[in-house]
TORKOL-4160 file (C-alpha; in steps of 0.2 Angstrom, whole numbers, padded with zeros to 4 digits, m for minus):
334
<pt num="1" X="0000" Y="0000" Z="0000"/>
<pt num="2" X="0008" Y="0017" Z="m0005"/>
<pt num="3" X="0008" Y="0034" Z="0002"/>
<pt num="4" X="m0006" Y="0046" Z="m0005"/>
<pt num="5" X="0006" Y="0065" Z="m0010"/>
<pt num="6" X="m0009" Y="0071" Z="m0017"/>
<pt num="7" X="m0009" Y="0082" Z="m0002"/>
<pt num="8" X="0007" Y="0088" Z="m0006"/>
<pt num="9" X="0010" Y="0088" Z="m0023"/>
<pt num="10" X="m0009" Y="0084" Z="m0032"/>
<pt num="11" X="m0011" Y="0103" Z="m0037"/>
<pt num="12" X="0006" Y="0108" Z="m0045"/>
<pt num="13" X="0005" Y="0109" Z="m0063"/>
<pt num="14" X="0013" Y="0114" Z="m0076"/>
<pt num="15" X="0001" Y="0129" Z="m0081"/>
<pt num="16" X="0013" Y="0141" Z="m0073"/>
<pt num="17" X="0031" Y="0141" Z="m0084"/>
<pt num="18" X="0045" Y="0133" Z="m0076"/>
<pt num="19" X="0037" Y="0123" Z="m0060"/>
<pt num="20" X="0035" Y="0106" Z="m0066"/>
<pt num="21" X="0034" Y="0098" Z="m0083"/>
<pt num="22" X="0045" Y="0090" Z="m0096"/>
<pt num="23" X="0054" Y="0109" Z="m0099"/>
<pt num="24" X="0061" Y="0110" Z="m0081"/>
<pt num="25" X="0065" Y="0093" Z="m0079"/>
<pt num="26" X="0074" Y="0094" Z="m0095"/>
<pt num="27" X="0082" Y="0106" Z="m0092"/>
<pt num="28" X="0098" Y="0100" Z="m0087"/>
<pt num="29" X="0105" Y="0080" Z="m0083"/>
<pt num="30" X="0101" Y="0072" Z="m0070"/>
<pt num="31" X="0119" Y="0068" Z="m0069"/>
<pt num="32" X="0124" Y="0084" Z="m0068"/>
<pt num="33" X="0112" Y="0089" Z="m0055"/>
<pt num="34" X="0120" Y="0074" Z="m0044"/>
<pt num="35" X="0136" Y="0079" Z="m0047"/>
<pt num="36" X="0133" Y="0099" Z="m0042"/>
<pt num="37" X="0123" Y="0092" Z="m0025"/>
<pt num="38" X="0137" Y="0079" Z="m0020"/>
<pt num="39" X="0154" Y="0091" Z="m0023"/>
<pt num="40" X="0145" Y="0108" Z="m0018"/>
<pt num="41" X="0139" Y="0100" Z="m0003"/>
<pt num="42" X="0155" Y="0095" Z="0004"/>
<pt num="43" X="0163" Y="0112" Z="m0002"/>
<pt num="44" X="0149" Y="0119" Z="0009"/>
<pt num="45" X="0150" Y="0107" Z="0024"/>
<pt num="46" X="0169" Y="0113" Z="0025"/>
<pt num="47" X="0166" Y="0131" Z="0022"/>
<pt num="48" X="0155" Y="0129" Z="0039"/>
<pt num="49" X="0166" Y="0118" Z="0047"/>
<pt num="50" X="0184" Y="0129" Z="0046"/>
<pt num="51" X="0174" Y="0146" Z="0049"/>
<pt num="52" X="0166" Y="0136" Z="0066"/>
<pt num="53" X="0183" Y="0133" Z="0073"/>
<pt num="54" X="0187" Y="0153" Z="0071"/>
<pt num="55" X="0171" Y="0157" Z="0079"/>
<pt num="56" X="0172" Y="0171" Z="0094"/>
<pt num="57" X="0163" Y="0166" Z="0111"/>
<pt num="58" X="0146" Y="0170" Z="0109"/>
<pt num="59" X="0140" Y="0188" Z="0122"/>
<pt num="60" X="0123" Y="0187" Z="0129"/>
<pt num="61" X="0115" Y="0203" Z="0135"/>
<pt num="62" X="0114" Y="0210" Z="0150"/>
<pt num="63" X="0102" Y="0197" Z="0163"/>
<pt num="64" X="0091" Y="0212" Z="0166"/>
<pt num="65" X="0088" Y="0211" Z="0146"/>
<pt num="66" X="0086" Y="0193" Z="0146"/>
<pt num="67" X="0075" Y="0191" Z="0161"/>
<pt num="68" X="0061" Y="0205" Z="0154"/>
<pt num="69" X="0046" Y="0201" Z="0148"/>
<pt num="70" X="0042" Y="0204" Z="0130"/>
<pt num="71" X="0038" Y="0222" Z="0122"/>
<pt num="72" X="0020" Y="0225" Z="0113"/>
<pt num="73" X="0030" Y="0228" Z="0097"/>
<pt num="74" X="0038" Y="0211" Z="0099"/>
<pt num="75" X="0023" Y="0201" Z="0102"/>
<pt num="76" X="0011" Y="0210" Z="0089"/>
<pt num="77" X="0028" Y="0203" Z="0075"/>
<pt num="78" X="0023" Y="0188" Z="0083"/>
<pt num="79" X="0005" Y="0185" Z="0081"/>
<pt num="80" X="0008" Y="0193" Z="0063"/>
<pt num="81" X="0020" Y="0182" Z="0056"/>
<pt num="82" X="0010" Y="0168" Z="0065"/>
<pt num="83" X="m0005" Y="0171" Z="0057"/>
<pt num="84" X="0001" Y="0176" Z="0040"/>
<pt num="85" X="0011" Y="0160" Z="0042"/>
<pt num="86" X="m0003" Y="0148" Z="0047"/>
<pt num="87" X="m0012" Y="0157" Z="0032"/>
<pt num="88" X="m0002" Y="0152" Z="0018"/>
<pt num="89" X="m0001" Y="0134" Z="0025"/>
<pt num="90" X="m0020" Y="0136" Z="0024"/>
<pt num="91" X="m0017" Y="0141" Z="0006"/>
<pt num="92" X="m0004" Y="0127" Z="0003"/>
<pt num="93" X="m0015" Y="0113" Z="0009"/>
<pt num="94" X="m0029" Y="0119" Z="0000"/>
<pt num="95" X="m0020" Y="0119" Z="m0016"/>
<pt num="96" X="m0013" Y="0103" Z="m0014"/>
<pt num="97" X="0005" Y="0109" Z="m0014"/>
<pt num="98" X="0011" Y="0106" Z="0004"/>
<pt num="99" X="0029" Y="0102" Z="m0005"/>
<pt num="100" X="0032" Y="0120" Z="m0006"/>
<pt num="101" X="0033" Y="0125" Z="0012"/>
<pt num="102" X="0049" Y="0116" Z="0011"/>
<pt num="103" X="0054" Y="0133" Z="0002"/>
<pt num="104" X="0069" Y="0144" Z="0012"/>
<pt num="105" X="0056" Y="0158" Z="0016"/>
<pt num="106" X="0045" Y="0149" Z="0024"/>
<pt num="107" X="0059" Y="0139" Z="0033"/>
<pt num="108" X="0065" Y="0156" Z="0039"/>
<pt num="109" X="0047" Y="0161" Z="0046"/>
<pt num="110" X="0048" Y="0146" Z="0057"/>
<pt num="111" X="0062" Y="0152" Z="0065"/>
<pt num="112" X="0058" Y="0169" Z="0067"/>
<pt num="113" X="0042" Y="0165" Z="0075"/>
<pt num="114" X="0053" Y="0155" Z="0087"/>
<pt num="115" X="0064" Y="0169" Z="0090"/>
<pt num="116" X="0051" Y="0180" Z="0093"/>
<pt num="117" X="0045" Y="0169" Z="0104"/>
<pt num="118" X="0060" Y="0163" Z="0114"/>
<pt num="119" X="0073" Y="0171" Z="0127"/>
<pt num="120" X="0091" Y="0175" Z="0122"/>
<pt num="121" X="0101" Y="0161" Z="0124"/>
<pt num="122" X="0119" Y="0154" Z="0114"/>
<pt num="123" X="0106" Y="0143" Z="0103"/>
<pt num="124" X="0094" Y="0158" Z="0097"/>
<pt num="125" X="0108" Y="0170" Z="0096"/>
<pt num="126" X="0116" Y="0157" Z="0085"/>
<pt num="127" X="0100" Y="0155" Z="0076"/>
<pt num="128" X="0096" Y="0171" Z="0074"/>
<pt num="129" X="0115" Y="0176" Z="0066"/>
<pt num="130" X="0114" Y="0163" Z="0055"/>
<pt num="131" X="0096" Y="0168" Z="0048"/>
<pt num="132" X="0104" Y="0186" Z="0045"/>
<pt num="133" X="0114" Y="0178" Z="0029"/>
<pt num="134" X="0094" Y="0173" Z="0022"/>
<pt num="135" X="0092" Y="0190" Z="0021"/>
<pt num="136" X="0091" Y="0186" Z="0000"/>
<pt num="137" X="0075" Y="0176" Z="0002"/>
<pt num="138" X="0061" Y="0193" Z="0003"/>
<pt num="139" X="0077" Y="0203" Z="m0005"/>
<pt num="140" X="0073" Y="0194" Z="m0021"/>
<pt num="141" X="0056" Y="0192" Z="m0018"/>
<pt num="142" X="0052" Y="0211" Z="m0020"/>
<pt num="143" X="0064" Y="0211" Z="m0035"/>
<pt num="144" X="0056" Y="0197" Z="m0045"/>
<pt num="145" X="0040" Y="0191" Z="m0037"/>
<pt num="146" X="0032" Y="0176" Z="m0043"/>
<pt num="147" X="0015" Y="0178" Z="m0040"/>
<pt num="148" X="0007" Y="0171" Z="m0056"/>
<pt num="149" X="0000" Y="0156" Z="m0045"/>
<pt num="150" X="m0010" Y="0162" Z="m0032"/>
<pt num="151" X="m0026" Y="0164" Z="m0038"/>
<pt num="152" X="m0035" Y="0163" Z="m0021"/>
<pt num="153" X="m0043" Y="0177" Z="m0014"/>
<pt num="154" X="m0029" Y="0189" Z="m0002"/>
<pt num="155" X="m0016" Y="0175" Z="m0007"/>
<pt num="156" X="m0006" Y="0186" Z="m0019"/>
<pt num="157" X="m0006" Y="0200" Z="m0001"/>
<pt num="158" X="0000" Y="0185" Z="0011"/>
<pt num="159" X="0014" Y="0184" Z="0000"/>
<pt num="160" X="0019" Y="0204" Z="m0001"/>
<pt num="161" X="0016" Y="0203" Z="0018"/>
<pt num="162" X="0026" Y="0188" Z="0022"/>
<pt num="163" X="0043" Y="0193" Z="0014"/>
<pt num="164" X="0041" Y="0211" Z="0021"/>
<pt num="165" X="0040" Y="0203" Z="0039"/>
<pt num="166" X="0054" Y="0192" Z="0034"/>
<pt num="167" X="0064" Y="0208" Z="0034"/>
<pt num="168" X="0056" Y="0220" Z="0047"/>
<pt num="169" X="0057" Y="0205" Z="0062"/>
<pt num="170" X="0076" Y="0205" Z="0059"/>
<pt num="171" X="0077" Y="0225" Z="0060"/>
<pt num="172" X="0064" Y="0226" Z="0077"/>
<pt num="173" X="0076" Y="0212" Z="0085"/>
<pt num="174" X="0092" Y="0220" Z="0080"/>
<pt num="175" X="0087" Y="0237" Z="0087"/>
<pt num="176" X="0078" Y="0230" Z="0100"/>
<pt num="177" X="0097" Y="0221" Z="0107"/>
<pt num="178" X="0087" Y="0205" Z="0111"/>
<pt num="179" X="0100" Y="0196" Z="0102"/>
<pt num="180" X="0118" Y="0201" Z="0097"/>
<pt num="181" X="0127" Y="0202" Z="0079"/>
<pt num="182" X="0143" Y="0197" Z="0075"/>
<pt num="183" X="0157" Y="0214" Z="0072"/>
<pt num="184" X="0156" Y="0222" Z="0057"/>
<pt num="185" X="0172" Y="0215" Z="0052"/>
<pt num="186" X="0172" Y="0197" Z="0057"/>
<pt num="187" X="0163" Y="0187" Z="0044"/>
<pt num="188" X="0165" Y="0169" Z="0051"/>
<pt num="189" X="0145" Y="0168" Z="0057"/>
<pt num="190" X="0142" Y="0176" Z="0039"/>
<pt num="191" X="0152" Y="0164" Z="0030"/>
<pt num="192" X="0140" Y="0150" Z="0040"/>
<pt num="193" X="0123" Y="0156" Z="0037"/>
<pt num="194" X="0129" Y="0157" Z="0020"/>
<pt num="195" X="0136" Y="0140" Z="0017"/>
<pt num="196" X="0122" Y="0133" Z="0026"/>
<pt num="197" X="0107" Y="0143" Z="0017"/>
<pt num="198" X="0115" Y="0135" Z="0001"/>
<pt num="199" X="0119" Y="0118" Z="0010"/>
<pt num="200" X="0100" Y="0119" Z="0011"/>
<pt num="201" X="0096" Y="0119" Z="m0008"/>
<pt num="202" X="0106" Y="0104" Z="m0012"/>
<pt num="203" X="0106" Y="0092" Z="0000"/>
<pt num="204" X="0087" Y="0093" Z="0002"/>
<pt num="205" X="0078" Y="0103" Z="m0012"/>
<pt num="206" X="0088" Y="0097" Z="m0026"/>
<pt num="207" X="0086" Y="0076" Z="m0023"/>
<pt num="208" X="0068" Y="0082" Z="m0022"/>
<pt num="209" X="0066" Y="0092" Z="m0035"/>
<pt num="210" X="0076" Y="0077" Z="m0045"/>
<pt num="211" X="0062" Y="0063" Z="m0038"/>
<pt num="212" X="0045" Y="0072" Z="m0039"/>
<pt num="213" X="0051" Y="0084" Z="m0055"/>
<pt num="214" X="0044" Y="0097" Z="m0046"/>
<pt num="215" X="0055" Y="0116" Z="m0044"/>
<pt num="216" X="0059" Y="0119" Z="m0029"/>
<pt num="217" X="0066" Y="0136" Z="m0025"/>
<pt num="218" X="0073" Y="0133" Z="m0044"/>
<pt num="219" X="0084" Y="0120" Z="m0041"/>
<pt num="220" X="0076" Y="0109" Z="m0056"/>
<pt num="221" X="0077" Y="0123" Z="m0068"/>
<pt num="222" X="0081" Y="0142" Z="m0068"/>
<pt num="223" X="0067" Y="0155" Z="m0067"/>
<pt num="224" X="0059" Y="0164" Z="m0082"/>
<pt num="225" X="0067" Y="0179" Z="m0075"/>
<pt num="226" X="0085" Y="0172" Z="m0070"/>
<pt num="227" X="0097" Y="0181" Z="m0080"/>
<pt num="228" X="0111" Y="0168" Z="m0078"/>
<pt num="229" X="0101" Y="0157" Z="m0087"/>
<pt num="230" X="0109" Y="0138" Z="m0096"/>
<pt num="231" X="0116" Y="0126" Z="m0089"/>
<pt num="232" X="0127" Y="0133" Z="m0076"/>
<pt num="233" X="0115" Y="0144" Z="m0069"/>
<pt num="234" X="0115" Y="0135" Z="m0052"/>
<pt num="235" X="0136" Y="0139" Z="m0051"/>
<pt num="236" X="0132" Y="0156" Z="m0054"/>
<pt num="237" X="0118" Y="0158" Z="m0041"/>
<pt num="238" X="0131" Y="0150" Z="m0028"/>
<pt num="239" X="0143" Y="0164" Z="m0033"/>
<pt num="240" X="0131" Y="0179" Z="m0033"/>
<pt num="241" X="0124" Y="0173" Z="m0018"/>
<pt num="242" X="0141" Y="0170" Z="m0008"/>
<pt num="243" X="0140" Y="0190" Z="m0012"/>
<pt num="244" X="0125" Y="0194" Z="m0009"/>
<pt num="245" X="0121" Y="0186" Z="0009"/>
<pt num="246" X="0135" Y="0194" Z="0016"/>
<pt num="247" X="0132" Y="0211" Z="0008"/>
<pt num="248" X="0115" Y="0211" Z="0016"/>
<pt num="249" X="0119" Y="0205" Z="0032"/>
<pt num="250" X="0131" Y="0218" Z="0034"/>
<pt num="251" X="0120" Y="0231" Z="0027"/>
<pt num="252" X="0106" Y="0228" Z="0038"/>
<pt num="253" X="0116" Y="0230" Z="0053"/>
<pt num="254" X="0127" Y="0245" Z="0048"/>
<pt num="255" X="0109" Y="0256" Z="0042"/>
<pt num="256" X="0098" Y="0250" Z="0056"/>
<pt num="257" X="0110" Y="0244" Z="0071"/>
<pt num="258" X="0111" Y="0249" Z="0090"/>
<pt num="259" X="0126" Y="0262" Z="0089"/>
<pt num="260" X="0136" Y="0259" Z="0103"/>
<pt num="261" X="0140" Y="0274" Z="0115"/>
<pt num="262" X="0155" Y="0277" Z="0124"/>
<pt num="263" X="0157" Y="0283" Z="0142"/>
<pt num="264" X="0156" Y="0299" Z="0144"/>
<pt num="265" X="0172" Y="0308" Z="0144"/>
<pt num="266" X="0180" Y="0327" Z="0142"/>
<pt num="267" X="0165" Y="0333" Z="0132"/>
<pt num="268" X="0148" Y="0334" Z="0136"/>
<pt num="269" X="0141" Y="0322" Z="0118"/>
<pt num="270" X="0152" Y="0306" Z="0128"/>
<pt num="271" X="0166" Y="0305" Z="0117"/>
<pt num="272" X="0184" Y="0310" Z="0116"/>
<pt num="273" X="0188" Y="0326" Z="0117"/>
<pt num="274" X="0194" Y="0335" Z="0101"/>
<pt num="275" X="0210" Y="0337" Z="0102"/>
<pt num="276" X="0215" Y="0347" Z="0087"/>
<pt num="277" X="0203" Y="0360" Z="0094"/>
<pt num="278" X="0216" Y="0361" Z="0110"/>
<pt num="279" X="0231" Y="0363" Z="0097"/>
<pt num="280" X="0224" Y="0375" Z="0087"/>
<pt num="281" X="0219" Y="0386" Z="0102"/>
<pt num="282" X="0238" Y="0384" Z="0110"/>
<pt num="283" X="0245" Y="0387" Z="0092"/>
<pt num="284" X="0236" Y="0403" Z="0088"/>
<pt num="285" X="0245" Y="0412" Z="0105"/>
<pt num="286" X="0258" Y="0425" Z="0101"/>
<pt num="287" X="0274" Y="0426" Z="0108"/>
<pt num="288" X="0271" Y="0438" Z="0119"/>
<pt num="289" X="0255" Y="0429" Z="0126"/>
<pt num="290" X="0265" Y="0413" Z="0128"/>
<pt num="291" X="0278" Y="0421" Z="0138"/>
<pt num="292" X="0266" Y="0431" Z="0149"/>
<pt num="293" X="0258" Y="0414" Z="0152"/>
<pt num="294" X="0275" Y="0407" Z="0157"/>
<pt num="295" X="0278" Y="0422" Z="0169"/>
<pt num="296" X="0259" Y="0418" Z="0176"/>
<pt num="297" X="0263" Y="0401" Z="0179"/>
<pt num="298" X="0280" Y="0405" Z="0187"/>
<pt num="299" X="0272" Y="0417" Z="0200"/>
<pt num="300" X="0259" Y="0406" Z="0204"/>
<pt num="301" X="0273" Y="0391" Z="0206"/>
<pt num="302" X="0283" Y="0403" Z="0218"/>
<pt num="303" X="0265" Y="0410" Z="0228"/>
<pt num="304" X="0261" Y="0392" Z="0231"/>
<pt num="305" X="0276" Y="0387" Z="0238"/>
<pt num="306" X="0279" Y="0402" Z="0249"/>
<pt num="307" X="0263" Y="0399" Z="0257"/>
<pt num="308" X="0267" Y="0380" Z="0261"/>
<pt num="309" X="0284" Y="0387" Z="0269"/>
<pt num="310" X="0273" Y="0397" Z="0279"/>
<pt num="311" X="0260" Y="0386" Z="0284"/>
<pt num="312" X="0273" Y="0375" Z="0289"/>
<pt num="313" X="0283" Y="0387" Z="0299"/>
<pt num="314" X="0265" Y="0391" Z="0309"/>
<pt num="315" X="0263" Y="0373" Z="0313"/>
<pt num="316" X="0279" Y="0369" Z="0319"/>
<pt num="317" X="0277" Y="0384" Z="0331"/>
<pt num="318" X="0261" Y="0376" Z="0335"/>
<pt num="319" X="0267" Y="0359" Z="0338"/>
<pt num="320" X="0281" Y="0367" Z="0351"/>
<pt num="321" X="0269" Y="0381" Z="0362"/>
<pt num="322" X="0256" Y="0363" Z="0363"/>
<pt num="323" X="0271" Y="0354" Z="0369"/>
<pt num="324" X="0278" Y="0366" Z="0380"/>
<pt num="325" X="0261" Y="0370" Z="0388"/>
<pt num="326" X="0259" Y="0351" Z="0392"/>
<pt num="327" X="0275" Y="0348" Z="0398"/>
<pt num="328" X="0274" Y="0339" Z="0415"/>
<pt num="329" X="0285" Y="0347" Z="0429"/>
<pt num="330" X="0298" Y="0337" Z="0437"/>
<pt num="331" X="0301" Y="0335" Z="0456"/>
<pt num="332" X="0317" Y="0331" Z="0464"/>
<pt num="333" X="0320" Y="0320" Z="0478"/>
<pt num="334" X="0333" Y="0322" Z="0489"/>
């Protein structure tokens, strides 16, 4: 008795270019797909593995950030990304095309829900550093939507709203300080968010993409709008994305990051003090200013310590009236 995919994979067909049908699978050999899945797959696993050993101790906030309770703003990204979620699963099942929520965005909306949801710890600090290098996901949604399949009433919005969330949560939690970000130029965390995001695609889209002929996030054939297309078009998404991922992690956290402040110091904004201001204003004294400076500083130097000769000359005469005054009388004996 065999299993019944209907639910999963009964409504795709190939009405819409380029997700199932004899033109994606064709696209390319099956033999070449195998053999871009088996040696990107170990390049990936050691990109991840060598940029895990450099990897700085992870630095959770402050316990009084940790221990408080969660912000309206947080828990309203919450129950939106939940519902919008729940909604295109409701859209999915409906459809018949329950394979797609094996797509990276809706992976990714998983684990923001859970991030929303839970405390700062290594793990969801980890998590959420490595879901800042699938930043691509709703980046490339805007650019090239594919929207050409929903035909069900507010489906088309759930998909606008979904990738915007996608990049709003990411924002909220990195100016909220829930959870921390790697320096601006270390790129060992980047590097495997990167790695893994494409790991992703070809150990588990491609083989199923391969068996069910089905394109999953276009790892059976490349879009309509690709503009690498051919058969190398999957090398070529692996290099622009290598550049992408990072560009937009780093970009999100350098436009919409916590600046850090320093203690305050000399001048009143908390900073250094300007030192070139302190040069230019000894520079710009004349000679003649400078030397009566010097002459100034000499007569203060000389009143200073004639008064601490004096003040020790009274208290020396002080310490010999007290002990003179208290000296006992003697007696003799005869």
């Amino acid at each position: 008795m065999g299993w019944d995919w209907d639910w999963a994979v009964g409504g795709i067909s190939d009405e819409i270019p380029r997700t199932t049908g004899p033109e994606c699978i064709n696209y390319m050999t099956d033999r070449r797909r195998w053999v871009e899945t088996i040696l990107l797959s170990a390049l990936f696993i050691f990109i991840m593995h060598r940029s895990w050993q450099r990897l700085a101790p992870i630095k959770l906030p402050p316990l009084h950030e940790i221990q408080k309770p969660h912000s309206p703003t947080r828990l309203f990204l919450l129950i939106a990304l939940s519902m919008i979620f729940g909604i295109e699963m409701g859209f999915k099942l409906s459809g018949q095309s329950m394979i797609f929520a094996l797509n990276p965005c809706h992976v990714q909306s998983c684990l923001q829900i859970y991030l929303l949801a839970a405390k700062p710890t290594k793990t969801t600090t980890a998590l959420f550093r490595i879901q800042m290098s699938n930043l691509n996901g709703p980046f490339l949604a805007f650019l090239f939507p594919e929207v050409e399949g929903r035909t069900y009433p507010f489906e088309q919005a759930t998909y606008w709203i979904q990738h915007a969330l996608l990049y709003i949560i990411p924002i909220y939690i990195i100016r909220s300080g829930a959870y921390t970000v790697e320096d601006l130029s270390e790129f060992h965390w980047s590097h495997i968010g990167t790695a893994f995001m494409l790991f992703y695609h070809f150990l588990l889209l491609s083989p199923l993409s391969i068996f069910t002929g089905i394109n999953l996030d276009h790892m059976l054939c490349a879009a309509v709008s690709d503009p690498f297309q051919g058969p190398n078009y999957r090398l070529f998404a692996c290099c622009h994305q290598m550049l992408l991922c990072p560009l937009l992690s780093k970009g999100t956290v350098l436009l919409f990051g916590r600046r850090s402040r320093s203690s305050p110091g000399l001048n009143g904004s908390g900073g250094l003090p300007d030192n070139r201001n302190e040069a230019a204003q000894y520079h710009q004294l004349t000679t003649a200013e400078y030397a009566g400076q010097g002459e100034a500083l000499m007569r203060h130097r000389f009143s200073a310590q004639e008064a601490a000769e004096e003040q020790h000359q009274h208290d020396a005469g002080d310490m010999a009236s007290l002990s003179a005054e208290y000296t006992m009388p003697t007696t003799k004996i005869d």
